[in-house]
C-alpha positions as CSV (number, residue, x, y, z in Angstrom):
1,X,-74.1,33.9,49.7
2,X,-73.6,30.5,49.2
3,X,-73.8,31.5,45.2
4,X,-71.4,34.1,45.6
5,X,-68.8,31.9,47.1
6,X,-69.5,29.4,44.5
7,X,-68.2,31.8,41.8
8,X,-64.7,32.0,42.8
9,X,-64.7,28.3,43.7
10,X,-65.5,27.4,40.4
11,X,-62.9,30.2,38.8
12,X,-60.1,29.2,41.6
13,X,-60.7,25.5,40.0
14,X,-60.5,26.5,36.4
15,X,-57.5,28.5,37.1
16,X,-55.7,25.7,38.7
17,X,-56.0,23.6,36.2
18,X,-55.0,26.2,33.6
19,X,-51.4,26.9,35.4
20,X,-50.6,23.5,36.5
21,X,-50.7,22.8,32.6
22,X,-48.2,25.2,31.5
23,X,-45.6,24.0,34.5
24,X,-46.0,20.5,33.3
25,X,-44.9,21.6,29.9
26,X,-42.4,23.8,31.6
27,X,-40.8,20.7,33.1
28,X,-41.1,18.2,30.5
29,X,-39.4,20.7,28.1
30,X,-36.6,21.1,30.5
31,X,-35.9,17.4,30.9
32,X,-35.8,17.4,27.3
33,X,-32.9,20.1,27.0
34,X,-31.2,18.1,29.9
35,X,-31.2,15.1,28.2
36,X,-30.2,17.0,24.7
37,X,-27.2,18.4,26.2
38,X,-26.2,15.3,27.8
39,X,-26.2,13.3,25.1
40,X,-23.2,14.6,23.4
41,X,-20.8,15.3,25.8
42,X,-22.2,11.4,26.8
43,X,-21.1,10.4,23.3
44,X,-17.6,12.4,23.6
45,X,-16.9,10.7,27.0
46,X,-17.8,7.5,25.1
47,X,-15.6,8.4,21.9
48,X,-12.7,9.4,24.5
49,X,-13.0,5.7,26.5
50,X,-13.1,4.1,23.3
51,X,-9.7,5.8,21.9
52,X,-7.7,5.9,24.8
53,X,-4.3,3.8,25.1
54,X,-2.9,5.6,28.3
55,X,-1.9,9.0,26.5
56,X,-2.9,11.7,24.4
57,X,-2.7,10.6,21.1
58,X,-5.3,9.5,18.6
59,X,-4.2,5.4,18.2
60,X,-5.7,5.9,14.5
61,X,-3.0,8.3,13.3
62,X,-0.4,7.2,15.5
63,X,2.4,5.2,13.3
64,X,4.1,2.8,15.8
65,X,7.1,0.6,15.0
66,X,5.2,-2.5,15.6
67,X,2.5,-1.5,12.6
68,X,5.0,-0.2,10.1
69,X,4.9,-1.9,7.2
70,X,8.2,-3.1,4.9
71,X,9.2,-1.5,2.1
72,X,11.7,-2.6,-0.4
73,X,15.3,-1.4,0.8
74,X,14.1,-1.5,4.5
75,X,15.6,-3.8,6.9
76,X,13.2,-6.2,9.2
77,X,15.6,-5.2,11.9
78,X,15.9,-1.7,11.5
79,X,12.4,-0.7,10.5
80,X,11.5,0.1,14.2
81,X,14.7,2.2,15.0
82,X,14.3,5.3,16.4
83,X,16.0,7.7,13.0
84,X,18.9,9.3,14.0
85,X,19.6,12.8,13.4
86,X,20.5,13.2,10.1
87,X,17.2,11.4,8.8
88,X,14.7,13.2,10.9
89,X,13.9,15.4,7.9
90,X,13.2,12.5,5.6
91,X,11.9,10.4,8.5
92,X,8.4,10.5,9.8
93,X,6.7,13.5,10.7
94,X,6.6,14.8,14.2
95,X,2.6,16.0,13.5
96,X,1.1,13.7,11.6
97,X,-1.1,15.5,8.6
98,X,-2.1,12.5,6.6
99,X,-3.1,10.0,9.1
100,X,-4.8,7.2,6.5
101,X,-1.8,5.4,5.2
102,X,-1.6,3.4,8.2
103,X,-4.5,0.8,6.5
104,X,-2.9,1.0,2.5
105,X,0.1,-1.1,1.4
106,X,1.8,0.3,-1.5
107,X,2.3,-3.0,-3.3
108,X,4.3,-2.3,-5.5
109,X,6.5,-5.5,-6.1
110,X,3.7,-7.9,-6.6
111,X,2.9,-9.0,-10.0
112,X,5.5,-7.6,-12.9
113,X,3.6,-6.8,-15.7
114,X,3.7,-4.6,-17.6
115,X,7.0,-3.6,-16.2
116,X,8.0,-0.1,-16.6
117,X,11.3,1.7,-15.7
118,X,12.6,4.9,-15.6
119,X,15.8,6.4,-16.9
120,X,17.1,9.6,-16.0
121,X,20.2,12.1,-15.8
122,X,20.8,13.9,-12.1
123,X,22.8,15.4,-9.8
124,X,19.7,15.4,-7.1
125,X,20.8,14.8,-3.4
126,X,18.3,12.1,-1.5
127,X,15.6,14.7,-0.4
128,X,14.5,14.7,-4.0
129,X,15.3,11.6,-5.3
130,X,13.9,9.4,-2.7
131,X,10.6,10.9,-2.7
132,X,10.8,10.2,-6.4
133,X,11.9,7.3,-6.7
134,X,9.2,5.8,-4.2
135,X,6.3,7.7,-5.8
136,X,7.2,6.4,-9.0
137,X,7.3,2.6,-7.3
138,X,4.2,3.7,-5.7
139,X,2.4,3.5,-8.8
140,X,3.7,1.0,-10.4
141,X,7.2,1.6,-11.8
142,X,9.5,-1.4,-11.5
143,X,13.4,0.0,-12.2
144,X,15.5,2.9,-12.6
145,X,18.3,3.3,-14.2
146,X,19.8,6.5,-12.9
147,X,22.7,8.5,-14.4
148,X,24.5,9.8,-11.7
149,X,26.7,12.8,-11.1
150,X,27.6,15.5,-8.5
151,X,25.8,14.9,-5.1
152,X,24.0,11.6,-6.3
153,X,27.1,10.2,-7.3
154,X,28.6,10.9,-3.5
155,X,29.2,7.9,-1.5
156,X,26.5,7.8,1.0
157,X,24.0,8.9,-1.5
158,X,24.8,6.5,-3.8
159,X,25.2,3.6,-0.8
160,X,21.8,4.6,-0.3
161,X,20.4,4.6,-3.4
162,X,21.7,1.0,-4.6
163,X,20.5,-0.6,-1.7
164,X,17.0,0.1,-3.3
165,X,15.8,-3.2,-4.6
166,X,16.0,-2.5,-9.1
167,X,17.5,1.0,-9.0
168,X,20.5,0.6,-11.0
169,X,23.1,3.4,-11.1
170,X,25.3,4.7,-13.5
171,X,28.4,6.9,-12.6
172,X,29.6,9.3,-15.4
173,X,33.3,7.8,-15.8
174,X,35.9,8.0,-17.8
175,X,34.9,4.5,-19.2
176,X,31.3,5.6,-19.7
177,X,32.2,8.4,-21.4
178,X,34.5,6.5,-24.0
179,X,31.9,4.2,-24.5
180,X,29.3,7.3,-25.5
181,X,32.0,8.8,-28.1
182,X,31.4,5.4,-30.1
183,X,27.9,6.3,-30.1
184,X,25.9,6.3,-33.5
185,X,24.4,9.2,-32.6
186,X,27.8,11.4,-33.4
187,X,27.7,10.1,-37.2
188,X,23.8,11.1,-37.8
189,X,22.0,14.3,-38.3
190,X,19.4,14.2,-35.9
191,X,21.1,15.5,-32.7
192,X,23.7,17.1,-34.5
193,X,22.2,21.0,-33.9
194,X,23.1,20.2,-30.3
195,X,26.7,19.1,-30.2
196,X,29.7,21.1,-29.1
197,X,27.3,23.9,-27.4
198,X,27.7,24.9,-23.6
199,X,25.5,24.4,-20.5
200,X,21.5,23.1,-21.6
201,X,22.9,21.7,-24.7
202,X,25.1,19.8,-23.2
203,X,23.0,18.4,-21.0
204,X,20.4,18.0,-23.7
205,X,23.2,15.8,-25.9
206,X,24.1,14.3,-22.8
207,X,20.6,13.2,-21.9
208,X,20.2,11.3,-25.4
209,X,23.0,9.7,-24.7
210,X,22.3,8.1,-21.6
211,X,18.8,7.6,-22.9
212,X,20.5,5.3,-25.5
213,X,22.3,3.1,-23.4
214,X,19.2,3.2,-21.1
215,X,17.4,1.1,-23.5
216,X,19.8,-1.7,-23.8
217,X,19.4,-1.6,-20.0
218,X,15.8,-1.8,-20.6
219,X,16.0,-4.5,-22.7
220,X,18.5,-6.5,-20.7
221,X,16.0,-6.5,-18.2
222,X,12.9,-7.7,-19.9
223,X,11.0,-4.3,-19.4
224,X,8.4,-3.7,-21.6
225,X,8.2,0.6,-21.4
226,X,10.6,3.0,-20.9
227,X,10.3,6.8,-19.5
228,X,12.7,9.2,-19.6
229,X,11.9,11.8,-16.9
230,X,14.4,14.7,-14.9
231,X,14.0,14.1,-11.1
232,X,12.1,17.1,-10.5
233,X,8.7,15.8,-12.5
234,X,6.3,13.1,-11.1
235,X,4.5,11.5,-13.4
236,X,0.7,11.9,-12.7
237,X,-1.8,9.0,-13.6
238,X,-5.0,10.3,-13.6
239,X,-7.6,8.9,-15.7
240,X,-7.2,5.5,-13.9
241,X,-9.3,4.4,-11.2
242,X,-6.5,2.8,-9.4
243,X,-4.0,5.9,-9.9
244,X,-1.9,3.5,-11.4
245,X,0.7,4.0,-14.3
246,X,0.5,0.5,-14.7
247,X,-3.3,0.2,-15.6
248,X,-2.6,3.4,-18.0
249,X,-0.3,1.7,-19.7
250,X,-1.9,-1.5,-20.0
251,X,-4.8,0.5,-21.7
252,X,-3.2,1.7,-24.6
253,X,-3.4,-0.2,-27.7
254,X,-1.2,-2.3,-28.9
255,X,-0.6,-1.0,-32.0
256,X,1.0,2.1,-29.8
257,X,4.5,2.7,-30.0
258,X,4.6,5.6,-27.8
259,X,2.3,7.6,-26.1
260,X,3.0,11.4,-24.6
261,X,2.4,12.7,-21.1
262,X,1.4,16.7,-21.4
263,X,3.0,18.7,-18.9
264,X,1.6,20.6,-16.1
265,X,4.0,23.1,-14.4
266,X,4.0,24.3,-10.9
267,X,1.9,27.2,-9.3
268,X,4.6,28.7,-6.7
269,X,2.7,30.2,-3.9
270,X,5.0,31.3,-1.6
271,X,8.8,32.2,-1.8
272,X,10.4,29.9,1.0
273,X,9.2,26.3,-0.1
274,X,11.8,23.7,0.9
275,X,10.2,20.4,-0.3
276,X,8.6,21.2,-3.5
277,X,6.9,17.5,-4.1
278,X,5.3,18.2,-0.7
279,X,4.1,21.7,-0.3
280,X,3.3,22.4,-3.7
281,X,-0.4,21.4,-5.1
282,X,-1.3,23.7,-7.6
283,X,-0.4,23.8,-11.4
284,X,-1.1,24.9,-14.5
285,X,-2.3,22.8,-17.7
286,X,-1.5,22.4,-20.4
287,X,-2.5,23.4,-24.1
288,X,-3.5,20.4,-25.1
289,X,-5.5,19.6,-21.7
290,X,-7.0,23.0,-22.6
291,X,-9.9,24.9,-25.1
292,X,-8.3,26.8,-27.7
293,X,-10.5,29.2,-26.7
294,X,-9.8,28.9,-22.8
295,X,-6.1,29.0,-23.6
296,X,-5.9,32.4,-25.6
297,X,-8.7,34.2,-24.1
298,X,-6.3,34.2,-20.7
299,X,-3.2,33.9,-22.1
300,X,-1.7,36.9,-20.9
301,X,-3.0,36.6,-17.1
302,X,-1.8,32.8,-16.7
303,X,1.5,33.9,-18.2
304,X,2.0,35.7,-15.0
305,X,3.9,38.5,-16.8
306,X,6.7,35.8,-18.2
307,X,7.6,35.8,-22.2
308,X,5.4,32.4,-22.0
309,X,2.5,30.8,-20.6
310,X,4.7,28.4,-19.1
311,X,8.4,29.4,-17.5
312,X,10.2,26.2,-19.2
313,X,8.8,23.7,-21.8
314,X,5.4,22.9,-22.9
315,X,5.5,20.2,-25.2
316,X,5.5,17.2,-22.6
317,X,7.7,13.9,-21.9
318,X,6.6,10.4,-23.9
319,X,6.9,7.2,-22.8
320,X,7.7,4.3,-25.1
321,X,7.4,0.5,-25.6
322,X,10.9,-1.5,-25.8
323,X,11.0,-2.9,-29.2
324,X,14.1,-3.4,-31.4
325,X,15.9,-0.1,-33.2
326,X,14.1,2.1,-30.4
327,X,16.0,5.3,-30.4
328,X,15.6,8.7,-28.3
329,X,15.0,11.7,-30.2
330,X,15.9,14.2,-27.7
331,X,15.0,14.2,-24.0
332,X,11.0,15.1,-24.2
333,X,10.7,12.1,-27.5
334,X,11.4,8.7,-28.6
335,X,11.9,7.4,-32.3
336,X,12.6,4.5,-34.3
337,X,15.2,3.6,-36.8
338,X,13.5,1.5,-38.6
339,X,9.8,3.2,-38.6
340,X,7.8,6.3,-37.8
341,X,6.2,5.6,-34.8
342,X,2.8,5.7,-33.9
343,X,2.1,8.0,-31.0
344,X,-0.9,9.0,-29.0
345,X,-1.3,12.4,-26.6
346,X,-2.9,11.2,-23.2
347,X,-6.3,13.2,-22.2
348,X,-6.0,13.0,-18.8
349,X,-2.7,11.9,-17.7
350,X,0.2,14.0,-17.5
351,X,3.4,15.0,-16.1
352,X,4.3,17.1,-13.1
353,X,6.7,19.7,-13.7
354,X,8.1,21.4,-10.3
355,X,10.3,24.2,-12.2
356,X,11.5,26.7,-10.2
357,X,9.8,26.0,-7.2
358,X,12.8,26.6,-4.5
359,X,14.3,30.0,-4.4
360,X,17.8,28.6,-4.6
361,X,16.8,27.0,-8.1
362,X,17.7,30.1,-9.2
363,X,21.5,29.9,-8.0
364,X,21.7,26.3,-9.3
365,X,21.0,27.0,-12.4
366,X,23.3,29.8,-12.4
367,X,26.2,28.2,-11.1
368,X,26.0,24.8,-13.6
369,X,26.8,27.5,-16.1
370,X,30.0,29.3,-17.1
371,X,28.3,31.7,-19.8
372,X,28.3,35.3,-19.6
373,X,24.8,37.1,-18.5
374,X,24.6,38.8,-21.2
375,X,21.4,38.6,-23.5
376,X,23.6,37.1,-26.8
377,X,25.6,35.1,-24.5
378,X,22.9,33.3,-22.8
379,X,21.5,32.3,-26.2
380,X,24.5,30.1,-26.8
381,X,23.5,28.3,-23.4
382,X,19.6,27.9,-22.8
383,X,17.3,27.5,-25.2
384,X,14.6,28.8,-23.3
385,X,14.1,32.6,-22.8
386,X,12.7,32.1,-18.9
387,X,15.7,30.3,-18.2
388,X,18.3,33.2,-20.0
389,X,16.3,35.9,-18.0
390,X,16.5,33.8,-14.5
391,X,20.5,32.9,-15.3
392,X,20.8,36.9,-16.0
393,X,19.2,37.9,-12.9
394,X,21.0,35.4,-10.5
395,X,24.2,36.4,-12.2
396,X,24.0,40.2,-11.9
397,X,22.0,40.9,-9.3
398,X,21.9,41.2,-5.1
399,X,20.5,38.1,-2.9
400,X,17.8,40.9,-2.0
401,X,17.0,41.7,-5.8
402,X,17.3,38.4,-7.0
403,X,14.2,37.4,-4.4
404,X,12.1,40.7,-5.3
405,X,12.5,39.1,-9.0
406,X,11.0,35.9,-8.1
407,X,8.4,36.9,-6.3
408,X,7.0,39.1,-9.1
409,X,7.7,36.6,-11.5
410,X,7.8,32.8,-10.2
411,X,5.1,33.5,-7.1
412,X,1.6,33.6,-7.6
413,X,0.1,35.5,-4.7
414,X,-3.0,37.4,-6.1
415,X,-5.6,34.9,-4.8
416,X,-8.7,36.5,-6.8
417,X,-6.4,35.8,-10.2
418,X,-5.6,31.8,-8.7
419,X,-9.0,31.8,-8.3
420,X,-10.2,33.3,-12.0
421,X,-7.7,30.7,-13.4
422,X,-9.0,27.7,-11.1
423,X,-12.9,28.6,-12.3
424,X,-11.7,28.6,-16.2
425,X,-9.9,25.2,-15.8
426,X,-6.5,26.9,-16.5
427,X,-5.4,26.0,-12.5
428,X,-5.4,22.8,-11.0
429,X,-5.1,21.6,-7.5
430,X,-3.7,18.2,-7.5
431,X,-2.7,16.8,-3.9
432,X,-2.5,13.0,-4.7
433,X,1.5,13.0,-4.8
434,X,1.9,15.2,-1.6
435,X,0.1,12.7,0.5
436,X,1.4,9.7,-1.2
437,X,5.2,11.0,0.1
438,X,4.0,12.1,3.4
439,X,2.9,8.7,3.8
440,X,5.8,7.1,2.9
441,X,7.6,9.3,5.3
442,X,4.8,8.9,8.0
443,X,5.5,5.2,7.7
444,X,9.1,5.6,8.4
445,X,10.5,4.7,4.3
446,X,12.8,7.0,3.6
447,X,14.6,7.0,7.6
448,X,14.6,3.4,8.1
449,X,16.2,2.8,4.4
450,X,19.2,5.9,5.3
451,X,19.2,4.0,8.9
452,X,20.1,0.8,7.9
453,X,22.8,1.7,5.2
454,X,24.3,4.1,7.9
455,X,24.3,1.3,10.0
456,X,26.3,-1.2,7.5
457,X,29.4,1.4,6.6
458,X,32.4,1.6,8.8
459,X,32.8,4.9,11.3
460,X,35.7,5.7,8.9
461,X,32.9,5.4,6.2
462,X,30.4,6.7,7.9
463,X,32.4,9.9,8.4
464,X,33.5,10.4,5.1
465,X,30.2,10.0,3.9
466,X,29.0,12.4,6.3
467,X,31.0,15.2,5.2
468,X,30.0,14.4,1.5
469,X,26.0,14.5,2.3
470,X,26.9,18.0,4.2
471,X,28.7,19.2,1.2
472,X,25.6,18.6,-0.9
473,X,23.6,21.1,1.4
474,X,22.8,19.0,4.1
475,X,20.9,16.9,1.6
476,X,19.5,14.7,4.8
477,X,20.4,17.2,7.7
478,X,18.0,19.7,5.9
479,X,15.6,19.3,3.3
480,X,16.6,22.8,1.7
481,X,19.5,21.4,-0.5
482,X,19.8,22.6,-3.8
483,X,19.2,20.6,-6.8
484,X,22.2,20.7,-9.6
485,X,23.3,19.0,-12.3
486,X,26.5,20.2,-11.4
487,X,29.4,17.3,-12.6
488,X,31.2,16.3,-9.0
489,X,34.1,13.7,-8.3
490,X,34.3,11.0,-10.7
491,X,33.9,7.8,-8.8
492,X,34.4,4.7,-10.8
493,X,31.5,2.3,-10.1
494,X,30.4,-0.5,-12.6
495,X,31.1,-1.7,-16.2
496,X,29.2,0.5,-18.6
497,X,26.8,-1.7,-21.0
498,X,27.5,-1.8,-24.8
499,X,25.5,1.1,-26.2
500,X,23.0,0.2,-29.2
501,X,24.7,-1.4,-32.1
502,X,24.5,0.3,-35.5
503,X,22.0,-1.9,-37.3
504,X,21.7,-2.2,-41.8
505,X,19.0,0.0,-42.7
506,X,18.6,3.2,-45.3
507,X,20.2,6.3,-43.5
508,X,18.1,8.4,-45.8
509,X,14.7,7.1,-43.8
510,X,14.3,9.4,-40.5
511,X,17.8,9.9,-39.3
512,X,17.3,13.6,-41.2
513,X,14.4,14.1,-38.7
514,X,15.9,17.1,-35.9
515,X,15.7,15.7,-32.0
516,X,12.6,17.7,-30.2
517,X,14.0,20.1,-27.9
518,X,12.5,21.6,-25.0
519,X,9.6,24.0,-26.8
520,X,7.6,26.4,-25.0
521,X,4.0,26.4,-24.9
522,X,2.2,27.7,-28.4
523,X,2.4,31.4,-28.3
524,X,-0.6,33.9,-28.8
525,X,-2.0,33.9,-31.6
526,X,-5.0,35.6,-32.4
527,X,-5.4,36.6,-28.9
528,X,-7.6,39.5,-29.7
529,X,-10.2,37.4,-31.1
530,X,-11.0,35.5,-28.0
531,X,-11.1,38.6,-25.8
């Protein structure tokens, strides 16, 4: 018996220890989970202490008057004013999408060399041009010398846009434009397939112009390049490790006399943008940023169903070194009179063109314009044929129409072809100027500058200037003005410079050479042996 109740002794035992095993494991296992799912939130709570400030807002993105930094044209005293009304839009942002500018000063007034300035012809209220103008001083250009008309020209807007620290502005006057009519450029060849024509090629003649007188400027002021760009391209500076125009052009030989920025147009992706230099971040490239191969074998999808692979010009802007008998030839080239110059293509640099990109571009356009939208008319006026279709469409067409027309042809919303084209090269995405002017804005540039020359007029003034920054479409009420080069109120403003005396040299030697025009991008040749 004894035996018998042995047995299950000894099997109870065993099987004892065998269970109180498992529940050993069982707990050890659960204290592990416990403490796995502890440790997070533990770390969140931590994260949470370690950020709070007594509200609900991340301290690392919040921009605060007291860490603002200065930028030139802002006033000390101003720069933590709360904007008022009519600057909210080019103020700071009320969610803030680009929180790391908080840490980066945009030095751009430190050391002068090389010093590079900008020239160019506009009608551009202040929610273009002072996103362009800061970019520009962003990296690294040092003055402007800005031919003004129209809504720039207005009093506020041009109140604001001298009080910028080596922007210089030039009104079109009657004195300006008797000073132009003594031009050399009237007795040569060169530009003379542009003169006495309406609407582009007037502006085109104009342009030259102005880009001659911008060189005495240039030279006046010790610069040692000069740019001529429209206010609705950013120049873009890649290739540098510094995204610097600066270092770009310090890199160039010295043996250069100018060097040419390809041009990349905008990819429109929707149909109600309102600030083109910050919601639009893909483009096209160029040919020459292209294979021959890459370019032809898709020329007819990237064209988008447009005559052109691009809807304006393809052949670029140029920058050039001051130097004695410099000359423009045309608005996208610079010459010599004395010389042929030597001239490089950058590889990786280029220019941002935003064409087209608002809706009501196609109005502007249409209404700088007095020709007839007819198909021989508009060939007296624009010299490319996307911008005699567009000035046909806004001319003859409904609201409704006009919109169904730039969807098909200005917006790109097939998102398998934007993605074809992206995989071949053809598209780029290119955000480095969007978050560049929402951090100006984030850090308060463009309110605190509108702020403090608001602050210095008269209420008589003030007024008055009020009503003219409505008239040119709420240019700071609403960031949905149009851009034209439309010619407004003459308003006498400075003493034009002496343009660029006529110097001894053989007439016969390049002044036969034709100004480059606006070309569009190389046609398709060949296509069918790349497909």
């Amino acid at each position: 018996m004894a035996g018998s109740y042995s047995y299950p002794q000894i099997k109870h035992s065993q099987s004892s220890s065998s269970l109180s095993q498992p529940s050993h494991n069982n707990i050890f296992a659960s204290r592990l989970l416990l403490l796995l799912s502890l440790l997070p939130l533990s770390l969140a709570a931590f994260a949470f202490v370690l950020q709070w400030r007594g509200e609900f807002v991340d301290s690392t993105i919040r921009v605060s008057p007291s860490n603002r930094f200065e930028f030139p044209g802002m006033d000390s005293s101003t720069a933590g004013a709360t904007p008022v009304d009519c600057v909210d839009v080019l103020g700071q942002s009320r969610t803030v999408t680009f929180p790391y500018f908080r840490e980066l000063r945009f030095d751009y007034e430190s050391d002068g060399k090389p010093k590079i300035s900008i020239t160019s012809s506009t009608s551009a209220g202040l929610e273009q041009l002072l996103p362009w103008i800061y970019y520009h001083k962003v990296i690294g250009v040092t003055n402007f010398f800005l031919f003004v008309e129209g809504k720039a020209a207005s009093p506020l807007v041009s109140k604001v846009l001298e009080s910028i620290p080596k922007v210089k502005l030039i009104h079109r006057t009657k004195e300006l434009e008797e000073e132009q009519a003594k031009s050399r450029i009237w007795n040569e060849t060169w530009l003379s397939s542009f003169f006495y024509k309406p609407c582009n090629y007037e502006l085109f003649v104009k342009q030259s112009l102005n880009m001659e007188m911008a060189i005495v400027m240039a030279q006046e002021a010790d610069m040692e390049w000069i740019i001529h760009l429209d206010t609705d391209e950013l120049i873009y500076p890649a290739g540098t490790s510094e995204y610097s125009l600066k270092q770009l052009v310090t890199d160039v030989p010295e043996d250069v006399d100018t060097v040419v920025f390809p041009n990349y147009e905008s990819i429109v992706e929707r149909d109600n943008i309102q600030e083109p230099f910050s919601e639009v971040s893909m483009f096209k490239k160029n040919f020459d940023h292209l294979m021959k191969e890459t370019y032809f074998g898709n020329y007819k999808e990237a064209s988008h169903g447009n005559p052109n692979y691009f809807l304006t010009y393809g052949n670029g802007k140029s920058a050039a070194r001051v130097q004695k008998h410099l000359r423009p030839n045309g608005a996208h080239r610079w010459h010599n009179y004395m010389k042929t110059p030597k001239e490089i293509k950058l590889d990786d640099a280029a220019v941002l063109h935003y064409t087209y990109s608002k809706f009501s571009d196609l109005t502007s356009r249409r209404d700088r314009c007095g020709c007839k939208p007819t198909k021989e008319d508009v060939k007296r006026c624009f010299m490319l044929e996307f911008d005699r279709a567009a000035f046909i469409i806004a001319s003859t067409v409904s609201q409704e129409e006009m919109l169904n027309w730039y969807r098909e042809h200005v917006v790109w919303t097939n998102k398998d072809l934007k993605m074809k084209l992206m995989r071949k090269g053809i598209l780029t995405r290119i955000y480095a100027p969007m978050v560049i002017i929402q951090g100006l804005k984030e850090a308060g540039v463009f309110s605190s500058l509108i702020s403090s020359v608001q602050t210095s007029l008269s209420k008589d003034t003030f007024l008055s200037s009020n009503e003219a920054i409505n008239n040119s479409s709420n240019a700071v009420d609403a960031i949905s003005g149009v851009s034209s080069r439309k010619i407004g109120k003459k308003q006498p403003r400075m003493t034009v410079r002496n343009v660029l005396q006529a110097t001894e040299l053989d007439t016969d030697k390049d002044t036969d050479l034709s100004a480059m025009p606006p070309l569009p991008a190389p046609v398709m040749e060949k296509v069918n042996s790349y497909i």
